[in-house]
Each structure stands twice: as C-alpha cells, then as structure tokens.
TORKOL-4160 file (C-alpha; in steps of 0.2 Angstrom, whole numbers, padded with zeros to 4 digits, m for minus):
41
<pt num="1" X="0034" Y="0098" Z="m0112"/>
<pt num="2" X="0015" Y="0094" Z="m0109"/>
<pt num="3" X="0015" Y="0077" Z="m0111"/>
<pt num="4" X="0030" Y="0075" Z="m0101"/>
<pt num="5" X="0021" Y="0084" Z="m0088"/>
<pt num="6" X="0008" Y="0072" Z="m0088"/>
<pt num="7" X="0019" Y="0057" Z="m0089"/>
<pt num="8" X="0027" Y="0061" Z="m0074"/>
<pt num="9" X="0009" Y="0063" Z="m0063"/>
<pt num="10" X="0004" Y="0044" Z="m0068"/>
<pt num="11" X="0019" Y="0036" Z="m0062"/>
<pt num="12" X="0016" Y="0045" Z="m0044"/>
<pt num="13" X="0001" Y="0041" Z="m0044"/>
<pt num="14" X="0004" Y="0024" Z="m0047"/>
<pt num="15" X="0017" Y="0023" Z="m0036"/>
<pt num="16" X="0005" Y="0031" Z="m0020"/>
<pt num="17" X="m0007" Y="0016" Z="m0025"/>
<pt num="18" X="0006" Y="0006" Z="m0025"/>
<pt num="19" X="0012" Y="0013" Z="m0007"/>
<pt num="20" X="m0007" Y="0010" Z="0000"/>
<pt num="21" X="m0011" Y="m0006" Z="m0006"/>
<pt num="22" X="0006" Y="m0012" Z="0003"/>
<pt num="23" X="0002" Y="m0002" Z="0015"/>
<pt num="24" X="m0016" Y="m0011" Z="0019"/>
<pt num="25" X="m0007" Y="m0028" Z="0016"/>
<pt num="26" X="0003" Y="m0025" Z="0029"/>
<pt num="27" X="m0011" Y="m0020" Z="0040"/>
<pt num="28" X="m0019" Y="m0033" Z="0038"/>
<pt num="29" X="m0005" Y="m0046" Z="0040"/>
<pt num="30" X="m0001" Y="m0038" Z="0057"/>
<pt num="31" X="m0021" Y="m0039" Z="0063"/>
<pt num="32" X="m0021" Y="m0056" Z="0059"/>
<pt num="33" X="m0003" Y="m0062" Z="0066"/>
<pt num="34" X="m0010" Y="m0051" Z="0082"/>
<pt num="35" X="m0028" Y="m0061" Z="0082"/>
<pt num="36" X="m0019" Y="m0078" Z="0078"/>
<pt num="37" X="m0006" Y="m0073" Z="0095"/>
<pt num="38" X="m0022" Y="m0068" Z="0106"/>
<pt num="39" X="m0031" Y="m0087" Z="0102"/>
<pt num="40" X="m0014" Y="m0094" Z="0106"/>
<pt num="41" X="m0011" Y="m0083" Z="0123"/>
C-alpha cells in the first residue's frame, strides 16, 4: 500500500516537470516569435 503510495507521487511529479518544461518552451518560443515580429515591424 506503501509503495503504491509512493509510486503514485513520482509520476505527478514527473508529470508537473513535464508541465513546466513545456510550459517555459512555450515561453520562450512566443518571446522570440514576438522579438523576431518587432525587428520585422
């Protein structure tokens, strides 16, 4: 029951790094479309 326990917290875990590494590689795709659109203008 333990172990199972414990099981479960390492998959969310992994998955909320998971949710902020796209998360920041999304941020900086859209600061660099942004950036790349201001040169343009």
């Amino acid at each position: 029951m333990m172990k199972n326990e414990n099981q479960i917290r390492t998959i969310d875990t992994k998955d909320k790094g998971w949710f902020w590494f796209s998360l920041t590689l999304a941020i900086q795709m859209l600061f660099i479309v942004i950036s790349y659109l201001v040169i343009n203008i």
